[in-house]
Backbone as CSV, one residue per row, in Angstrom:
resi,resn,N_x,N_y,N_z,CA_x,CA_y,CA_z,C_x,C_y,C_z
1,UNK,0.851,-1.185,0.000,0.000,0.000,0.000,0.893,1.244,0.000
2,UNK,0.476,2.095,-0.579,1.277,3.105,-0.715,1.019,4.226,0.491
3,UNK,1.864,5.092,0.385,2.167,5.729,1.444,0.947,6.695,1.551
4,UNK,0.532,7.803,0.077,-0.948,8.228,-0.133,-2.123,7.295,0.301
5,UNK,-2.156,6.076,0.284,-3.241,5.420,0.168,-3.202,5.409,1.743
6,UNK,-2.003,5.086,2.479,-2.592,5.178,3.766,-2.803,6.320,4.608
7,UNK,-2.912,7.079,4.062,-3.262,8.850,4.867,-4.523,9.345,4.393
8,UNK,-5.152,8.906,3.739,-5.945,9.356,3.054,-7.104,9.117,4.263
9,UNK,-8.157,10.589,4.065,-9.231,10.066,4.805,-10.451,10.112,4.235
10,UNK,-11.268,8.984,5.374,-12.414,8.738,4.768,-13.352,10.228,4.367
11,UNK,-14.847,9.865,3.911,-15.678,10.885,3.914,-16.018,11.260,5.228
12,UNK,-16.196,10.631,6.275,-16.539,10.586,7.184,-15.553,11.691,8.322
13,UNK,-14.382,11.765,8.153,-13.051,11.667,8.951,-12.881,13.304,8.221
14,UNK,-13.592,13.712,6.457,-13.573,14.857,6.221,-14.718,16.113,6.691
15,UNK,-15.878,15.091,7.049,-16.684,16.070,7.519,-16.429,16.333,8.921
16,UNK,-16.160,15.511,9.846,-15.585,15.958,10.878,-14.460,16.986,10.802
17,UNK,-13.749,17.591,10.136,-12.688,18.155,9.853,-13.515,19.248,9.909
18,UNK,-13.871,19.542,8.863,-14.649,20.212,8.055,-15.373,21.048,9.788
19,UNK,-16.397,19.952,10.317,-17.121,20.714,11.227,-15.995,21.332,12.473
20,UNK,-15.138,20.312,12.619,-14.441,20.960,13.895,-13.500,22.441,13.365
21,UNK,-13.240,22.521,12.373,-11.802,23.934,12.265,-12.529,25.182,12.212
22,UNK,-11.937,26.159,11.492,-12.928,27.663,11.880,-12.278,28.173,10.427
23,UNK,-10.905,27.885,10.091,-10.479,28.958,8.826,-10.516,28.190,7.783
24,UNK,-10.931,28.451,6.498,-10.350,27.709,5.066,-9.446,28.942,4.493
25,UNK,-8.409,28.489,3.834,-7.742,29.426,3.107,-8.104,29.257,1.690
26,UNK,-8.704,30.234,1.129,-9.035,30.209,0.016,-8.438,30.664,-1.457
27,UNK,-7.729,30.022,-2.355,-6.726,31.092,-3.490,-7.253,31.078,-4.748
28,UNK,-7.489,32.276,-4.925,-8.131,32.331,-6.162,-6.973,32.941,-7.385
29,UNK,-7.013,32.713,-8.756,-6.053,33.236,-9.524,-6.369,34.798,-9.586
30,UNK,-5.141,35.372,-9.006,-4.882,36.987,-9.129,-4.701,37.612,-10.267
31,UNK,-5.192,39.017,-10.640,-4.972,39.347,-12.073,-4.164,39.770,-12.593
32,UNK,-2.665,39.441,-11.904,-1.412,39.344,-12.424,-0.770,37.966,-12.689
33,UNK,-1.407,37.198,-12.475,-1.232,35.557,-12.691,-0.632,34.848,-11.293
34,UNK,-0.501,35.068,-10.237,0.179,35.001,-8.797,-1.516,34.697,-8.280
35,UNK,-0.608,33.375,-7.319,-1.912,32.937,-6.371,-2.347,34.108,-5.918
36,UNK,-4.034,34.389,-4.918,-3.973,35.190,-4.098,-4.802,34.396,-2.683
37,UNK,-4.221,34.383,-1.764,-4.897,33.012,-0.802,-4.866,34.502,0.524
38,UNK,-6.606,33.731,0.943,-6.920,34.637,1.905,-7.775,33.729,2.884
39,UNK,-7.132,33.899,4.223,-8.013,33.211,5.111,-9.621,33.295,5.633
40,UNK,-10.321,32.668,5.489,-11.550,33.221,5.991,-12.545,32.317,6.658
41,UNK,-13.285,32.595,7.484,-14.307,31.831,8.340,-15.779,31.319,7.028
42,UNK,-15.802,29.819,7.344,-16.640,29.047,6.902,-17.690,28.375,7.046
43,UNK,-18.776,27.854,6.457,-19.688,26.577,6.753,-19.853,25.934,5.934
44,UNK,-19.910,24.419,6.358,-19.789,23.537,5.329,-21.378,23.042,5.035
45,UNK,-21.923,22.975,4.197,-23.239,23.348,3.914,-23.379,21.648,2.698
46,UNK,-23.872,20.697,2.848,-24.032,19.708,2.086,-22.703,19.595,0.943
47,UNK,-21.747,19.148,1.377,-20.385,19.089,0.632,-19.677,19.837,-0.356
48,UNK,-20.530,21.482,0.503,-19.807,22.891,-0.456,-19.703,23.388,1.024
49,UNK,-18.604,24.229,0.477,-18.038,25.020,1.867,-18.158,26.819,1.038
50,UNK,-18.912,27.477,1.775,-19.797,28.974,2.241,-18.910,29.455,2.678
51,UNK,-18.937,30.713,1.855,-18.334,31.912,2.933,-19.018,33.224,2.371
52,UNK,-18.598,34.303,3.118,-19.217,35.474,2.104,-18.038,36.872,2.865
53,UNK,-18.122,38.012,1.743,-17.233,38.548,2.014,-17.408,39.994,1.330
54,UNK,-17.027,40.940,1.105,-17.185,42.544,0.584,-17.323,41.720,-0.776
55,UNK,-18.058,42.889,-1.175,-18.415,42.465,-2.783,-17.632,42.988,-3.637
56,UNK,-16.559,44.034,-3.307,-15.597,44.687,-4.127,-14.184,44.299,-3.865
57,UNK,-14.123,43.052,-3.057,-13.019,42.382,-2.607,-12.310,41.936,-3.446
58,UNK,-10.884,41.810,-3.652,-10.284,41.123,-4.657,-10.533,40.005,-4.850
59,UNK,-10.440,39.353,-3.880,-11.100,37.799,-3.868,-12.355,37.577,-5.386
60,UNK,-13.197,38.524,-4.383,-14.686,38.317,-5.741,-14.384,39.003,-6.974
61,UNK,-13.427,39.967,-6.958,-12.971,40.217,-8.331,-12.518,39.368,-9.384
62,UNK,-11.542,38.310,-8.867,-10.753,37.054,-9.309,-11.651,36.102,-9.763
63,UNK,-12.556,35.796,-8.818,-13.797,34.914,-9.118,-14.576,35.364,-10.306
64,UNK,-15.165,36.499,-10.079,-15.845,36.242,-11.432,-14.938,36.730,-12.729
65,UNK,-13.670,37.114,-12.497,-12.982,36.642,-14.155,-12.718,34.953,-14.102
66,UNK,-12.540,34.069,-12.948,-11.839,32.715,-13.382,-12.592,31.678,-12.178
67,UNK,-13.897,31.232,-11.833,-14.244,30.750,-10.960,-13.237,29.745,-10.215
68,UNK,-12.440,29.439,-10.651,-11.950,28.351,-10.181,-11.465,28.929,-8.876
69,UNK,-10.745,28.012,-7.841,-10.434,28.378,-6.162,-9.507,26.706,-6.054
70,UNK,-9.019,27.422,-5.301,-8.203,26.254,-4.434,-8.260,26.358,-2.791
71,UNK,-9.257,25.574,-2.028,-9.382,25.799,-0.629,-8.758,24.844,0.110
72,UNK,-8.056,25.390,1.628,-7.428,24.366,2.176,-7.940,24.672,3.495
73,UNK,-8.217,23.269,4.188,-8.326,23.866,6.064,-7.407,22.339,5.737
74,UNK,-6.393,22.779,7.162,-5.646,22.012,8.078,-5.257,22.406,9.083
75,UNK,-5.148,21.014,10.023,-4.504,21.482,11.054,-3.389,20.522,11.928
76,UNK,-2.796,20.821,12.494,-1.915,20.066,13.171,-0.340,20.874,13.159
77,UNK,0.269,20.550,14.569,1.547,21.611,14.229,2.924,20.241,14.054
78,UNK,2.861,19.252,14.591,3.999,18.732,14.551,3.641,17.340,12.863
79,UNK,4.489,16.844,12.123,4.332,15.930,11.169,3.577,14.831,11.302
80,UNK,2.811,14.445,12.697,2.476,13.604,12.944,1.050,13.665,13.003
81,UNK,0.621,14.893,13.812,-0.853,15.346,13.843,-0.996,16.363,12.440
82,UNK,-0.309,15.925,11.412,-1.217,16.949,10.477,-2.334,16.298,9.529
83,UNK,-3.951,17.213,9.645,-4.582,16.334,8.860,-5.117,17.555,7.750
84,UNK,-5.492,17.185,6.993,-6.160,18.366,5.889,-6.722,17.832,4.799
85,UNK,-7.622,18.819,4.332,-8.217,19.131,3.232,-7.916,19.849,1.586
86,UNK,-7.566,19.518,0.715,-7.405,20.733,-0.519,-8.661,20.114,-1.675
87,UNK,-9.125,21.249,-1.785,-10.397,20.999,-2.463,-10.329,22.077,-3.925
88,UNK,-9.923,21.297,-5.039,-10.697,22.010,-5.800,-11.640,22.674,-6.440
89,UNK,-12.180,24.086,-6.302,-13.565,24.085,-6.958,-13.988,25.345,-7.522
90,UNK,-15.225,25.120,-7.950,-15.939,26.301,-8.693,-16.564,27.303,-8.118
91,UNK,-16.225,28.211,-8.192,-17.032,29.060,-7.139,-18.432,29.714,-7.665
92,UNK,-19.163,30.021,-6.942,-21.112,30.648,-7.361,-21.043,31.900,-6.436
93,UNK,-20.856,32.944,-6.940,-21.193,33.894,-6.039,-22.927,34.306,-6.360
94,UNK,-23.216,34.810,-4.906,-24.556,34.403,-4.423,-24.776,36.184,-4.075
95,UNK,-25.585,37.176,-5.354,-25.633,38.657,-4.603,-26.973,38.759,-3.924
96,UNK,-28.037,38.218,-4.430,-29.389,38.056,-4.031,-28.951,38.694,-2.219
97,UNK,-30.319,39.627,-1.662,-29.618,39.962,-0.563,-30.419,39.067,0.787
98,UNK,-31.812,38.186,0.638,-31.995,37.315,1.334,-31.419,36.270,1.565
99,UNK,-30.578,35.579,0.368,-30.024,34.173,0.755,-28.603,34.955,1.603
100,UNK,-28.097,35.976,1.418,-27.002,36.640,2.194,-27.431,36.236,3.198
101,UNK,-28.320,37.604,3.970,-28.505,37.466,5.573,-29.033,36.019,6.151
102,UNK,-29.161,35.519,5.173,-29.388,33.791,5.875,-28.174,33.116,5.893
103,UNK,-27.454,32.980,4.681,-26.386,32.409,5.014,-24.898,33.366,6.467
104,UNK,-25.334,34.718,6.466,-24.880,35.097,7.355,-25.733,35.179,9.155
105,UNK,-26.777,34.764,9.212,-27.026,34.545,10.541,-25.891,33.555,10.869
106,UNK,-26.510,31.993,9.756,-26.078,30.741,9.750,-24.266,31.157,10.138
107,UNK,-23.555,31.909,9.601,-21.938,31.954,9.863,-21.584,32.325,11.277
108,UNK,-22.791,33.484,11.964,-22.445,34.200,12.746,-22.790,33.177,13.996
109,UNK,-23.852,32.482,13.730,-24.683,31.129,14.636,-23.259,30.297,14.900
110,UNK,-22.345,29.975,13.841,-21.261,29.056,14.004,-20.045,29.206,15.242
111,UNK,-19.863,31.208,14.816,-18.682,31.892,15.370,-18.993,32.029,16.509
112,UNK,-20.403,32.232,17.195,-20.956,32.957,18.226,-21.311,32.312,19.212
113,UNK,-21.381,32.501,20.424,-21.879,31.888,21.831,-23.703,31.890,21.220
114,UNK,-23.982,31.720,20.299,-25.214,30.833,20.015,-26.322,31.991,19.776
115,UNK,-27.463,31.446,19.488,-28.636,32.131,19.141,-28.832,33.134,19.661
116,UNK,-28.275,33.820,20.904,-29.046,35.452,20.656,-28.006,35.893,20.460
117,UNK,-26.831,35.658,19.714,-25.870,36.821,19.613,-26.365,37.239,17.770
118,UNK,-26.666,36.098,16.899,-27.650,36.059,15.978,-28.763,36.916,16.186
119,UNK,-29.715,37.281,17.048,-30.508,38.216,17.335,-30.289,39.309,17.734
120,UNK,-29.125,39.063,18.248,-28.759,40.928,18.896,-28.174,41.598,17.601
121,UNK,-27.333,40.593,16.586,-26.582,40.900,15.202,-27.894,41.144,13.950
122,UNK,-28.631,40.606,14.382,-29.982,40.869,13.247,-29.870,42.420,12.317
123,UNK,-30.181,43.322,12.623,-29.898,44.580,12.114,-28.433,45.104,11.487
124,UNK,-27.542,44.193,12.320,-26.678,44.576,11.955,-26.063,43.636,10.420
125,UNK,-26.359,42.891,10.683,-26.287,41.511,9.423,-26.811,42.233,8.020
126,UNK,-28.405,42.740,8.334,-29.283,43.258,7.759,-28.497,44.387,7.238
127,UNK,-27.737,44.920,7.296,-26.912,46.184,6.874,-25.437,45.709,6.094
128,UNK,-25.291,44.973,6.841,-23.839,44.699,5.824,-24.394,43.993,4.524
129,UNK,-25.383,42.842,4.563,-25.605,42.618,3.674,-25.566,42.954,1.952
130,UNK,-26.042,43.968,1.860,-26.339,44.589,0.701,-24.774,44.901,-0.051
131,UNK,-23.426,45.283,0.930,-22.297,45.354,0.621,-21.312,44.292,0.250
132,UNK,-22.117,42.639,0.649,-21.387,41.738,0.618,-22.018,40.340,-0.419
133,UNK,-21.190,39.916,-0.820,-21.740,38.298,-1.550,-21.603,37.165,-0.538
134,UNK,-22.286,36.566,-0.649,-21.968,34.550,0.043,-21.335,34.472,-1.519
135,UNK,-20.554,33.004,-1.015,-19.706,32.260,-2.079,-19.912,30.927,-2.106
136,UNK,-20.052,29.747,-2.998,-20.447,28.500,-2.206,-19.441,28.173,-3.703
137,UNK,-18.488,27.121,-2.837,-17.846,26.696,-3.898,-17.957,25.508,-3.817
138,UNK,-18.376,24.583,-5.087,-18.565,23.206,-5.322,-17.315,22.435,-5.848
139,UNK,-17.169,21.975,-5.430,-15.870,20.705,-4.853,-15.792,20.055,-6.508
140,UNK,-15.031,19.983,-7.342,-14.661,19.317,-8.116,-13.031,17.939,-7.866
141,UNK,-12.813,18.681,-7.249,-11.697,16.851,-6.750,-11.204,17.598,-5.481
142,UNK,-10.651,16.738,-4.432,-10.859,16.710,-3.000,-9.527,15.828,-2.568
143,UNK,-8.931,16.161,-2.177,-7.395,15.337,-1.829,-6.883,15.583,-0.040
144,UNK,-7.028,14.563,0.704,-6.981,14.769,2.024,-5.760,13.678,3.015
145,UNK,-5.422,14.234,3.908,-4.352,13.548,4.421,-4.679,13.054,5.793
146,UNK,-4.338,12.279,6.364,-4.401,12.274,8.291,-2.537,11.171,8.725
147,UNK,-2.006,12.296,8.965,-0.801,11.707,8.941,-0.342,10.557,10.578
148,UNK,-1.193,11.094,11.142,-1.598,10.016,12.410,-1.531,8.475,11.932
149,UNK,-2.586,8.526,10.347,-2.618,7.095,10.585,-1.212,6.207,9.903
150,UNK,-0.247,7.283,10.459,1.283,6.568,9.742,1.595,6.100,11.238
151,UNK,0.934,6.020,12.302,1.543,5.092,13.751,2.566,6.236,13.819
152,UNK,3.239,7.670,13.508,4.923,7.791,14.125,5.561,7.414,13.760
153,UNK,5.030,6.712,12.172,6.623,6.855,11.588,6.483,7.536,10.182
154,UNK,7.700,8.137,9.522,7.784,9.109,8.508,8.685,8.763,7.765
């Protein structure tokens, strides 16, 4: 068995990932031809991972000349605990301004000590909105590691 084949994790082992971390780094092609990778807070939403962000952001600039993205969450600091995600995909930016403030309660519900900080943010959600896109990028190939399951050795 090869050394890929045994790090690799299940579907199962990715949604847990997925639910436990907080940042994906996201790189979209810059319009000088240079990655441009920017960290940002996520939800993983039926095997697309959400985010949303200023609508005049470079990020969304990049996107709609070249949808494509390259997203990564990992984590682990020493060679042994590192596990991760790199996901290729397409990105959909989303301007409509209801599916926004929904998909942004839903982000703020994630970040937040829970449902009334979502209610106290209501108005305020309601305002940024109109300045910002959701992004939902759909996963075209998916390449993942869990270097744990090498037992400690490298």
């Amino acid at each position: 068995m090869s050394r890929r084949d045994q790090i690799v994790m299940s579907e199962a082992e990715r949604i847990e990932l997925l639910d436990s971390q907080r940042v994906v780094v996201v790189t979209s092609n810059g319009p000088r031809g240079w990655p441009h990778s920017m960290p940002l807070w996520y939800v993983a939403r039926e095997g697309e991972i959400w985010i949303w962000t200023y609508a005049k952001s470079q990020k969304v600039r990049n996107l709609e000349r070249d949808p494509r993205a390259t997203l990564l969450v990992e984590t682990g600091t020493e060679y042994v605990e590192l596990r991760g995600m790199m996901i290729e995909a397409e990105a959909e930016l989303v301007r409509d301004v209801e599916p926004i403030i929904d998909f942004a309660k839903e982000l703020t519900l994630r970040y937040s000590d829970g449902i009334d900080a979502v209610e106290g943010d209501a108005a305020a959600l309601e305002a940024q909105a109109p300045k910002r896109v959701a992004i939902h990028f759909k996963p075209v190939r998916v390449a993942s590691w869990d270097h744990s399951k090498l037992g400690g050795t490298y």
